[in-house]
C-alpha positions in Angstrom: 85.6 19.1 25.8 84.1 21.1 28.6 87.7 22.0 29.3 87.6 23.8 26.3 86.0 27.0 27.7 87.9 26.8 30.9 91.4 26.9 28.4 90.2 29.9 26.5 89.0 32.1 29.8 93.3 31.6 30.9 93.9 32.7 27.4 91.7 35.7 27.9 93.3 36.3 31.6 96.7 36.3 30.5 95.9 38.8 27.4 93.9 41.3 29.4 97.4 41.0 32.2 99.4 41.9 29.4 97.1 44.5 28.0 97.1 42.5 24.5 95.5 39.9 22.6 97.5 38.2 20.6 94.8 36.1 19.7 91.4 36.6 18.8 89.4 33.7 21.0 86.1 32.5 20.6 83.9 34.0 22.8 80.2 35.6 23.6 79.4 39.4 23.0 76.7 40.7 24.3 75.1 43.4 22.8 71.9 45.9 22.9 70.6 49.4 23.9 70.6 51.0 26.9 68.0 49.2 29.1 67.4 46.9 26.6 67.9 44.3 29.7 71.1 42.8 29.2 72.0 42.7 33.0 69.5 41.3 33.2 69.5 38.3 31.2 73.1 38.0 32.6 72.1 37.7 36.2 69.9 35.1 35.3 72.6 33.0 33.3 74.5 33.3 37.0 71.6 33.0 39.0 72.8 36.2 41.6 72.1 39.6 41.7 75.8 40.9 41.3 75.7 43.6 38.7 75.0 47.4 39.5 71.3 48.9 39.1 70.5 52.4 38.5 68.8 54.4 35.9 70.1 55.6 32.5 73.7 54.1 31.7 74.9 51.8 33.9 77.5 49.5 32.6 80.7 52.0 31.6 83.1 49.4 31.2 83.3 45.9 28.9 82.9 43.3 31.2 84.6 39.7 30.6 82.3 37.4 32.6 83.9 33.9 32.8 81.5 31.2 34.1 83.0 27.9 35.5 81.5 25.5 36.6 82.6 23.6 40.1 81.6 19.4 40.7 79.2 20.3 44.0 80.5 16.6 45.2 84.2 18.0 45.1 85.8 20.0 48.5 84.2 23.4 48.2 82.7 22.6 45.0 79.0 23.7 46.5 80.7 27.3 47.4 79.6 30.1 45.0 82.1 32.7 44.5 83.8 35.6 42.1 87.6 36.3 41.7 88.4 39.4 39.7 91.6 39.2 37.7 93.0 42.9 39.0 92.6 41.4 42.3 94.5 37.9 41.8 93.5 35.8 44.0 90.9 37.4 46.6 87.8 35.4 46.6 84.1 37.2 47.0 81.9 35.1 48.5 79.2 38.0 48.6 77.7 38.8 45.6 76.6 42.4 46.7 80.3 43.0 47.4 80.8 41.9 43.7 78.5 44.2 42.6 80.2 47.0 44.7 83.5 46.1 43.5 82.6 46.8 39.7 80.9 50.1 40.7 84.2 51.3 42.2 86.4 49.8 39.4 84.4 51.6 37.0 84.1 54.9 38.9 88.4 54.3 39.2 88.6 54.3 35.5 85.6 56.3 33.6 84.8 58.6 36.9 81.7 59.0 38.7 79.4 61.2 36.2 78.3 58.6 33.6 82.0 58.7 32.0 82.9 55.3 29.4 86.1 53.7 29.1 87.4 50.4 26.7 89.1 48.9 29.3 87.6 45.8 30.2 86.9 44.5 33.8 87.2 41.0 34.1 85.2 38.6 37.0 85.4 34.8 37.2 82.2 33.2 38.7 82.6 29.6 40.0 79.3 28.1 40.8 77.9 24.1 40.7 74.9 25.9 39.0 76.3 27.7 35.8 77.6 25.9 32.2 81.1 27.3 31.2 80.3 30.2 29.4 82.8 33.5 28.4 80.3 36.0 28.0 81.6 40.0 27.2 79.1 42.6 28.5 79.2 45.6 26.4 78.1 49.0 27.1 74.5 49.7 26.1 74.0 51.7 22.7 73.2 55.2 23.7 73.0 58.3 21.8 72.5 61.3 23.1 75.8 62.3 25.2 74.8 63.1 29.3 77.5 64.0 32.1 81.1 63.6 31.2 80.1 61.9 27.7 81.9 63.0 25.0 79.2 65.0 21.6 80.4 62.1 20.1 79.2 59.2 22.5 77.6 57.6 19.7 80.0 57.3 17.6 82.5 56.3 20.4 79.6 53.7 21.8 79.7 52.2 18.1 83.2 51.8 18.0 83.5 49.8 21.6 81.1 47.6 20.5 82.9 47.0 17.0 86.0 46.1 18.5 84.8 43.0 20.2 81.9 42.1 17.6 84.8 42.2 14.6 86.2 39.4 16.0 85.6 36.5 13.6 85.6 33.6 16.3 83.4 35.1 18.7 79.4 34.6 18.8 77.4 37.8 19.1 74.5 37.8 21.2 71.9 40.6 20.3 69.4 41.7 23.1 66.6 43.4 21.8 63.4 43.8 24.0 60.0 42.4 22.5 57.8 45.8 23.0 59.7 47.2 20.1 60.2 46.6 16.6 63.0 43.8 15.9 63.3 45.7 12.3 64.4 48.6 14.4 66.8 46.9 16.7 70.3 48.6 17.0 72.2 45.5 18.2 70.6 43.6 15.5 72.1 46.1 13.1 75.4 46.2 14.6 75.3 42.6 14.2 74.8 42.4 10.9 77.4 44.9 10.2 80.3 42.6 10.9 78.2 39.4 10.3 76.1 39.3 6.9 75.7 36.1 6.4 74.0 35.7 10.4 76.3 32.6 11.2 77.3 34.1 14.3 74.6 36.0 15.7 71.8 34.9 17.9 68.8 37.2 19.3 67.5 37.1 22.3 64.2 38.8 23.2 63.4 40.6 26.5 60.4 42.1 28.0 57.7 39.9 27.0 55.7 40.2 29.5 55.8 43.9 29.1 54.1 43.7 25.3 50.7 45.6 25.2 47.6 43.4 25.6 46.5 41.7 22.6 49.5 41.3 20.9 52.4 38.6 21.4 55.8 37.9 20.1 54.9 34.8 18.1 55.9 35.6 14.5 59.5 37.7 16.1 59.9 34.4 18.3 60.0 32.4 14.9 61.6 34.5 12.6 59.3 35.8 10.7 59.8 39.4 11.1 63.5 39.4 11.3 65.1 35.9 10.6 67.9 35.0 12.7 70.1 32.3 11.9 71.0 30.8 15.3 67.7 31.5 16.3 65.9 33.7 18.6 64.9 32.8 22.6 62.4 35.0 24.3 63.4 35.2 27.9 61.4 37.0 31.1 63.3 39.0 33.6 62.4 40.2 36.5 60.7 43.7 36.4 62.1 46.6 38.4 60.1 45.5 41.0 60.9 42.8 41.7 64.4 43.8 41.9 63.8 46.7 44.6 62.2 43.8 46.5 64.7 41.2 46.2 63.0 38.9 44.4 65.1 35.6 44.0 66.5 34.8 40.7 65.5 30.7 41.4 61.8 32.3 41.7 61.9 34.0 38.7 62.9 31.1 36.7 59.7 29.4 37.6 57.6 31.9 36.9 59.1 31.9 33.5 58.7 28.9 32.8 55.2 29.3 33.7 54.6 32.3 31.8 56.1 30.4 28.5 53.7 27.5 29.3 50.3 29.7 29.3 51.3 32.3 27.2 53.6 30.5 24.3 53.2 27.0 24.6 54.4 25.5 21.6 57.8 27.3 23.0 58.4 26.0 26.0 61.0 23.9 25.3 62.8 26.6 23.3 62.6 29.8 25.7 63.1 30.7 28.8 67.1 31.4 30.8 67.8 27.9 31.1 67.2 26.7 27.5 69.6 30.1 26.7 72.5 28.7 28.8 72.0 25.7 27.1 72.0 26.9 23.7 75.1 29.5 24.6 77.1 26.7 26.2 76.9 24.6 23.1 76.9 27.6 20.4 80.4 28.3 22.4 81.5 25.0 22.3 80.9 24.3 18.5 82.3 27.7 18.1 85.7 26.9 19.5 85.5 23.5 17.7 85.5 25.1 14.0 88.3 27.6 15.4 90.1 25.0 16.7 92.6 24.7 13.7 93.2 28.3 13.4 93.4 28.7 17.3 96.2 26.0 17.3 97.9 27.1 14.6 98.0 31.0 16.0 99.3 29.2 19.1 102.0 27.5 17.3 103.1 30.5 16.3 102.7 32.0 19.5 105.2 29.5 21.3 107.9 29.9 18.3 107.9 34.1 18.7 108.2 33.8 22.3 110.6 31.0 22.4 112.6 33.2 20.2 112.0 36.2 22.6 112.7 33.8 25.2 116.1 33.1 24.0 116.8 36.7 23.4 116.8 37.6 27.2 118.8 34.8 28.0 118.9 32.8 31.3 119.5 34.4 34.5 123.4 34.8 35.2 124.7 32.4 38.2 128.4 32.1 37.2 129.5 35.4 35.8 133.4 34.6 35.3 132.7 32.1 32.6 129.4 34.1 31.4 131.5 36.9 30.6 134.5 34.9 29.2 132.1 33.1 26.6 130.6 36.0 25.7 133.9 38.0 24.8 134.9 35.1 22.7 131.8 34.7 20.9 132.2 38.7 20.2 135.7 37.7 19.0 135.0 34.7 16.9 132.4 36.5 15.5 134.1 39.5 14.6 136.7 37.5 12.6 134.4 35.2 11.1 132.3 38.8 9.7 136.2 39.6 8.3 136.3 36.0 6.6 133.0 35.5 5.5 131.9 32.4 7.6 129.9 34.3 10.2 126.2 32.6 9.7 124.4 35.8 9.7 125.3 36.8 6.3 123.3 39.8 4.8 121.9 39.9 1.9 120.8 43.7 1.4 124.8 44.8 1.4 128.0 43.9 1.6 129.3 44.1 4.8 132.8 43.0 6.7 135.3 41.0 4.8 133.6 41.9 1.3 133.2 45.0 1.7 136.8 45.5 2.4 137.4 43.8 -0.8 135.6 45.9 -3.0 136.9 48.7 -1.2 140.6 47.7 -2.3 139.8 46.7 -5.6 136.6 48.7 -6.9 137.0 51.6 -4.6 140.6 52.1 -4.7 141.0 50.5 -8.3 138.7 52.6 -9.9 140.3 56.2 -7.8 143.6 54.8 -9.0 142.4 54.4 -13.0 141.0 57.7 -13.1 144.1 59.5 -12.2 145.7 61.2 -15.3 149.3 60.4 -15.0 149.2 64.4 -17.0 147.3 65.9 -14.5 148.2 69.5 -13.4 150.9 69.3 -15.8 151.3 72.0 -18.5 153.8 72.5 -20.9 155.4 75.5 -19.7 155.7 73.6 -16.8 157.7 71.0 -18.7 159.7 73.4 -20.2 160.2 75.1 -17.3 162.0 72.2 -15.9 163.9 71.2 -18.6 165.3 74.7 -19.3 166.4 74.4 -14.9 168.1 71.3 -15.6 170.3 72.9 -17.9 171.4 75.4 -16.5 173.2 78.1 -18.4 174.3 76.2 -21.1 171.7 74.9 -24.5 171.1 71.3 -23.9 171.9 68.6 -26.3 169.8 66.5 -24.4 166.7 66.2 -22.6 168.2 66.4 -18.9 167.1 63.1 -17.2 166.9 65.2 -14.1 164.0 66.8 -15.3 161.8 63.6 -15.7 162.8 62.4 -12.4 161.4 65.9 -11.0 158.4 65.9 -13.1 157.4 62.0 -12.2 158.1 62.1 -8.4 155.5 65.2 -8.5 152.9 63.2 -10.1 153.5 60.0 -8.1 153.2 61.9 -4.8 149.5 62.7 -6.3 149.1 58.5 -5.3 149.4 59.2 -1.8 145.6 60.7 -1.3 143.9 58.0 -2.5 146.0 55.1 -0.8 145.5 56.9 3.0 141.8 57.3 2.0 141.7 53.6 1.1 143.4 53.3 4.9 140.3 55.5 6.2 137.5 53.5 4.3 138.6 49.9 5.7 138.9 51.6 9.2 135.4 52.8 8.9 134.3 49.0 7.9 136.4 47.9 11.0 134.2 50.1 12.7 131.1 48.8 11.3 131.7 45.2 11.7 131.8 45.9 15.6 127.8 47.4 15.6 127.1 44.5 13.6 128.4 42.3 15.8 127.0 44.0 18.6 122.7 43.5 17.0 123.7 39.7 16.6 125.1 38.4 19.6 122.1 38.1 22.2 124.5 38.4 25.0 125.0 42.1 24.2 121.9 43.1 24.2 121.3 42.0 28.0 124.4 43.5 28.8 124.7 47.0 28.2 127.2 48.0 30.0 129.1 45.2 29.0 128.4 45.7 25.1 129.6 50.0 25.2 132.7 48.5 27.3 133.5 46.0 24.3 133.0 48.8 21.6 135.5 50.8 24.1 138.2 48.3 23.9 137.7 47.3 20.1 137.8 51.0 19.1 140.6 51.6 20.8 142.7 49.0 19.5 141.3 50.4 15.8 142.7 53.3 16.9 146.5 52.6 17.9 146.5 50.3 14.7 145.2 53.2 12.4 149.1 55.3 12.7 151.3 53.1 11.8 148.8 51.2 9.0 148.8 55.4 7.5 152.6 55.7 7.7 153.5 52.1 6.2 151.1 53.3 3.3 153.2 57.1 3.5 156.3 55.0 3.3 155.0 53.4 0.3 154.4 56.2 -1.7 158.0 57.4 -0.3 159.9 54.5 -1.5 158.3 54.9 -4.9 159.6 58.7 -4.7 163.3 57.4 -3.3 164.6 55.8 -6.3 163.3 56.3 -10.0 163.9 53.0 -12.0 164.1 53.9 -15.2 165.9 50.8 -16.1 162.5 48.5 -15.1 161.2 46.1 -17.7 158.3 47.9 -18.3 159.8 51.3 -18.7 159.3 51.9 -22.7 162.5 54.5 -22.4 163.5 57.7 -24.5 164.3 55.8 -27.5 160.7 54.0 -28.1 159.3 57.9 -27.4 161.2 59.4 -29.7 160.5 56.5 -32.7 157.0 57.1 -32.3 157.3 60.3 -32.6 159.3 60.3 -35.6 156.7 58.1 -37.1 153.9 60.5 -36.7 155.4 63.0 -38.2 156.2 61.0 -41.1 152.7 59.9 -41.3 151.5 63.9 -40.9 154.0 64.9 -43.4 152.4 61.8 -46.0 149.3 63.4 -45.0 150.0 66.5 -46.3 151.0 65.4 -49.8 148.0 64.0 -50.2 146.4 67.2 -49.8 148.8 69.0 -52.7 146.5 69.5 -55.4 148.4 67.5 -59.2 147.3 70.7 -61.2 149.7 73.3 -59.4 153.0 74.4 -61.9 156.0 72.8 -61.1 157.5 75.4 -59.5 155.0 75.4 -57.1 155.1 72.0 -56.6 159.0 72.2 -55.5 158.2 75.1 -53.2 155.7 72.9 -51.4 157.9 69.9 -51.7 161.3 71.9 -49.8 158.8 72.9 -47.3 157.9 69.7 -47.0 160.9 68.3 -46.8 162.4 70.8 -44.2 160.8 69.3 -40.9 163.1 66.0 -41.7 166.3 68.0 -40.9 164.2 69.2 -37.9 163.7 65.6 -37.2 167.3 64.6 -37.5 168.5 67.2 -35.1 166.0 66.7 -32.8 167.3 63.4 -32.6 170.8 64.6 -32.4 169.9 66.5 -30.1 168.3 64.0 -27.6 170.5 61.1 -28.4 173.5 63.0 -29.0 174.0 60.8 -32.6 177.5 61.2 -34.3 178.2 60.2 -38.0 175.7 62.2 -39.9 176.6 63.8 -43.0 178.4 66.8 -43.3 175.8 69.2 -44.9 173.2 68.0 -42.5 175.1 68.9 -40.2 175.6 72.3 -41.3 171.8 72.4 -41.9 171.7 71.7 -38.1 173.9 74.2 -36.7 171.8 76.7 -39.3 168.4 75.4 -38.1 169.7 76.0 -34.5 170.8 79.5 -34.8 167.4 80.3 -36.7 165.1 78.3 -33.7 167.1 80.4 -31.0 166.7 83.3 -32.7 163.0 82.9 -33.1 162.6 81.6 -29.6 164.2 84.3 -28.2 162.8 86.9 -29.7 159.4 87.2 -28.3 160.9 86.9 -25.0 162.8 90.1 -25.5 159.8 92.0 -26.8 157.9 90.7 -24.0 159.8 91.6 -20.9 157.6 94.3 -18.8 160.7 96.0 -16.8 160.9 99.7 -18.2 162.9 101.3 -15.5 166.3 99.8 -17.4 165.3 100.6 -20.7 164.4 104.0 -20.0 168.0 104.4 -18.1 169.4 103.0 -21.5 170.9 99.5 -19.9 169.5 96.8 -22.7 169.2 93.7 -20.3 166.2 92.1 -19.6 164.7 91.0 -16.3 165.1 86.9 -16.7 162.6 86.3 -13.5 160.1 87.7 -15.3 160.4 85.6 -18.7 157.5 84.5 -20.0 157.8 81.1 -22.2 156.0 80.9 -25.5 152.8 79.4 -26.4 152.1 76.1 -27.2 151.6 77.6 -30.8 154.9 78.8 -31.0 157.0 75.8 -29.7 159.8 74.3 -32.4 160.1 71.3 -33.4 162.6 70.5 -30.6 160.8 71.7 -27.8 157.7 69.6 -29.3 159.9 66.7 -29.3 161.1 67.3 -25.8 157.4 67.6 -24.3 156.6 64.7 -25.9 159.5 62.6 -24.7 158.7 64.1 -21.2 155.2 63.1 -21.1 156.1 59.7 -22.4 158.2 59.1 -20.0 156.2 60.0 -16.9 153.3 57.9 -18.6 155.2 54.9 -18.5 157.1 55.0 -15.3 153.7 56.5 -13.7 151.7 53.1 -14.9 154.0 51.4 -13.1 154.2 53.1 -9.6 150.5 53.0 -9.9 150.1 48.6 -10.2 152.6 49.0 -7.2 150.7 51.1 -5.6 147.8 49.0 -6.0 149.3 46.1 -5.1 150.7 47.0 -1.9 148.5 49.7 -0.5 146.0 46.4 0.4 148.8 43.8 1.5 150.1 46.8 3.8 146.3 47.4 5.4 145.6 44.1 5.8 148.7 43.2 7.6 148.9 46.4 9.6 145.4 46.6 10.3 143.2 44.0 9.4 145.2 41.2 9.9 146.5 42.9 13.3 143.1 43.2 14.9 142.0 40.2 13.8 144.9 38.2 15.9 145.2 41.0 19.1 141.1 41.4 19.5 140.7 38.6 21.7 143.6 39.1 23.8 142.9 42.7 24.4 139.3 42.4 25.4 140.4 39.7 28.0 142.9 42.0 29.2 140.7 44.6 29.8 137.6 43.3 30.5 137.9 40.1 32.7 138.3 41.5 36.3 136.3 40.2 39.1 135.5 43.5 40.4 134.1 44.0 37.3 132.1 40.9 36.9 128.9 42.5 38.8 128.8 45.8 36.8 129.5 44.3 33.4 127.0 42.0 33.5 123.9 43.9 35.1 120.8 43.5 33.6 118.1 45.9 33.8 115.0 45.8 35.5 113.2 45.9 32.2 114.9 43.1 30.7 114.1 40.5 33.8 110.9 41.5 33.2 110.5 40.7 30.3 111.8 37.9 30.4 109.7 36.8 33.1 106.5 37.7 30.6 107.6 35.7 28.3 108.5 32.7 30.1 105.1 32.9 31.6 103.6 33.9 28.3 105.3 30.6 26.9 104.2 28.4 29.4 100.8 29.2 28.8 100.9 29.1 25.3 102.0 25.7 25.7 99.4 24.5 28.3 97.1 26.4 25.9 98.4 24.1 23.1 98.5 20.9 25.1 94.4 21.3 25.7 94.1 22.0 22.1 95.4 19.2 20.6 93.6 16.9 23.0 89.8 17.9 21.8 88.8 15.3 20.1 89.3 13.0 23.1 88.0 15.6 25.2 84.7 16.2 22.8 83.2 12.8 23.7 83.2 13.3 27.2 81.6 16.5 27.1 78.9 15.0 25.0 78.0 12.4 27.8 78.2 15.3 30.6 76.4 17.9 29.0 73.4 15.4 27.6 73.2 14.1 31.4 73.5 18.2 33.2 70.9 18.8 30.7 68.4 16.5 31.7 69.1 16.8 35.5 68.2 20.3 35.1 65.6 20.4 32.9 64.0 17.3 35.9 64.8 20.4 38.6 62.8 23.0 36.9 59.9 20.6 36.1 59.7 19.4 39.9 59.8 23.3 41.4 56.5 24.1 38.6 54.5 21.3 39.5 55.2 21.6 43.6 54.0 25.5 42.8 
């Protein structure tokens, strides 16, 4: 168990090296005021003067004091000595150089006119004549600011002292001297302040010998004024005085112990330095006992984080040819198994590679496709228009089937838009799957160079890929546009158009009877039935005219050539009021100019013309349905195999090509100076972490050996000090 103590101060070393504690380890704070005499009761735990004197505020800086003891029948073990960590390894053998070495250390950081800092100095003490102790000496509580000090020194002083005290596994040791009130004590207060319940906090009382005559500190010593928990231990120090004249610690112990023994009697045996190391070393190493399981669990996790950091930076590079090789195929492989959805980081916030590319073909591109209107940006004058071009100058019997073809290819070509943005979308995802792979592979991120060369090469061969993928997808769109099936299966044809047709106006013209009211005279009712009944000879040579039908009955035929003359007549007669050229009029010449021919309205179309621009749009809506499930069907195949497919099988091949060249090797695979080192900090970080562990889970072995050494210390000591009192 006594290793115990020793484990946690190489915990503590290897935090305050890396600036952080990852940890929060059981240890001893020592707080008070200013001059309350906690150097004091410090040098007398050591047994040497080491730390600096002076008036007003002396200690600037936390100071981690480490005490370990050394077996006196060991080589060297009687040598006293202090190592500070910022120094490594340099042993002080003199204790005044010690003392000088914290003044200048502290003048280095918080300057020379009573300045404070928060960075801790840390000292190791090895001595045959100290327990194993971790004992943090804070800055005494001050108040008013003096020198460089901050207005709000007291605040800032607070703070400090909070930042070690809020630590749940350490002890806090509150140094308040005996000539004042304990009620009043400021580290007492602090103490409470992160400890309520007092199961961490023990007093000590100073200055004892300095209480005005006829009083003592009986009822503070037992807790009657202020109850302590732990307890409270008076202790003597030496006055000022003694200190100027050197006084020797070992002296001042005796006299102590006889002040305690005429003065307090029925305390001997619970005062004085030596019964306070005593009851530090085993508050500490109960302490560390109860956080034990929390200390090795915080370990455990500890070793995983930096194992994992660990394995981040990799292992240094000895054999660069195949280190490079491995990790262009483990780009590759990974690359294609993010396209094929085997890869075994697969997200779970968003789709990425492979499935993203197949919502992009059939939700993105699906859904653009669907909400094109086979009708769009197609009017009927514009329908008109190209039947009435497809004729020529002669009246058309039937709808010209060069018109369709005309009108359809110009709403196809409307496809191509969507299927090269389709192109563009799975490019970008291409693009994306190469950063991805680039976070996940560990390799990369050692590598810099090496991982911006890759994304070179990759993009590149993205690139080339991305011309021909946009003109197979072009030629699509043209092959559609090259030959207009209107023979295909699912081509409904003229014939089906015009039969629905017919039937809604048969359905209309039913409608429209219902509407004739029964009490209108006869004669009435014959009017509304001829006008009823003339749209059906409208009908039949509409359908004459489409289908060019033969056969029909003599008077309807007459009825046709008479419906004819009337429609052109009516048709054309707008168009001749309408025509703005004036300058022939005016000169007499009665001609109109035909590029400037409006048609008519949608309100004043015939019967035929409706039936034409219905036929029209039909037509295009049939034959349009089916360029657009080709369209969606190939657009994909064509990407995948131009593209995807492509990149997926050359990838490899092409990153070899241009990436494995000897005189490359060295630049490709450089790491940076920041990267060894960190590796280096955590391979040392995990190798202490494990020694750290490895003592840890031996305490309870270790706990009944420290038992039998600390009982027998004890009692050798406790023999010493009773032998120098009675020789004096």
């Amino acid at each position: 168990m006594e290793q115990l103590i020793p484990t946690i101060n190489k915990l503590q070393d290897v935090f305050n090296t890396v600036g952080r504690e990852y940890i929060q380890l059981p240890q001893i704070v020592v707080t008070g005021t200013q001059s309350s005499g906690k150097s004091s009761v410090l040098e007398s735990l050591v047994g040497r003067d080491f730390l600096p004197r002076g008036t007003g505020i002396v200690t600037r800086r936390p100071l981690i004091l480490q005490l370990i003891h050394t077996d006196p029948d060991s080589e060297g073990g009687e040598v006293e000595y202090g190592k500070f960590l910022h120094l490594g390894d340099q042993r002080f053998t003199d204790f005044l150089e010690i003392r000088d070495e914290i003044q200048r250390e502290t003048d280095r950081v918080s300057g020379t006119n009573k300045g404070i800092s928060s960075e801790p100095i840390s000292l190791k003490i090895f001595s045959p004549h100290v327990l194993n102790l971790t004992l943090v000496d804070t800055p005494g509580i001050t108040k008013v600011p003096i020198g460089d000090q901050p207005a709000d020194i007291e605040k800032q002083m607070r703070e400090l002292v909070l930042s070690y005290t809020k630590n749940p596994n350490c002890l806090i040791l509150a140094v308040s001297p005996a000539n004042q009130d304990l009620a009043t004590s400021e580290a007492l207060k602090l103490a409470k302040y992160v400890d309520s319940q007092g199961n961490r906090t023990l007093c000590v009382c100073t200055k004892l010998d300095l209480m005005d005559r006829g009083t003592d500190a009986m009822d503070a010593l037992m807790g009657r004024v202020v109850p302590v928990k732990l307890g409270i231990i008076g202790v003597v120090n030496r006055s000022q005085h003694d200190i100027n004249s050197n006084k020797p610690i070992q002296t001042a112990i005796k006299d102590e112990m006889l002040f305690f023994q005429r003065k307090y009697p029925s305390l001997v045996g619970k005062c004085g330095t030596i019964y306070l190391a005593r009851v530090l070393n085993k508050l500490l190493i109960h302490h560390i006992k109860e956080c034990l399981p929390e200390l090795k669990t915080r370990i455990n996790v500890m070793i995983a984080q930096y194992q994992t950091v660990l394995a981040t930076y990799g292992e240094p590079v000895d054999e660069k040819g195949p280190q490079l090789l491995q990790t262009i195929t483990k780009f590759a492989s990974t690359y294609c198994d993010t396209i094929e959805g085997t890869a075994k980081d697969i997200q779970t916030a968003e789709l990425c590679g492979g499935a993203r590319i197949c919502y992009i073909f059939h939700e993105t591109f699906g859904r653009t496709l669907s909400s094109v209107d086979p009708l769009e940006g197609l009017s009927t004058t514009d329908i008109l228009t190209a039947i009435r071009n497809a004729t020529g100058p002669r009246p058309a019997l039937f709808v010209p089937e060069i018109a369709f073809e005309l009108l359809v290819k110009r709403q196809i070509q409307r496809l191509q838009d969507p299927s090269v943005r389709c192109v563009e979308l799975v490019y970008d995802e291409l693009q994306r799957i190469i950063q991805h792979c680039g976070r996940h592979i560990r390799d990369l991120n050692r590598f810099v160079k090496l991982h911006d060369k890759i994304v070179e090469v990759v993009t590149a061969l993205l690139r080339t890929r991305l011309q021909p993928t946009n003109q197979m997808v072009e030629h699509l769109i043209s092959i559609e546009l090259a030959y207009i099936n209107t023979n295909h299966p699912d081509f409904i044809g003229g014939a089906t158009v015009v039969s629905d047709w017919m039937q809604r106006e048969t359905n209309q013209r039913r409608r429209n009877r219902q509407h004739v009211g029964e009490g209108k005279a006869g004669g009435e009712k014959d009017k509304d039935k001829k006008s009823l009944v003339k749209p059906d000879s409208a009908v039949t040579s509409s359908g004459f005219w489409l289908f060019g039908g033969r056969g029909g009955r003599k008077d309807d035929s007459a009825a046709v050539a008479e419906s004819e003359a009337e429609e052109d007549k009516d048709y054309d007669a707008p168009m001749m009021k309408s025509s703005s050229v004036d300058t022939p009029v005016e000169r007499g010449w009665s001609f109109v100019n035909h590029t400037d021919v409006p048609l008519a309205g949608a309100q004043d179309l015939t019967s035929k013309q409706k039936m034409e621009v219905e036929l029209i749009e039909g037509l295009i809506k049939s034959y349009f349905q089916i360029v657009k499930k080709n369209i969606q069907d190939s657009v994909p195949k064509a990407v995948m195999h131009f593209l995807v497919n492509h990149v997926k099988q050359k990838i490899q091949s092409e990153l070899v090509g241009a990436l494995y060249k000897e005189a490359e090797f060295d630049v490709l695979l450089e790491e940076s100076e920041q990267i060894a080192a960190r590796r280096n900090e955590a391979a040392e970080m995990l190798a202490v972490s494990a020694l750290q562990f490895m003592f840890v889970s031996t305490w309870r072995t270790l706990s009944l050996e420290y038992h039998r050494l600390s009982e027998r210390r004890h009692k050798l000591l406790v023999k010493f000090v009773i032998c120098s009192c009675t020789n004096a």
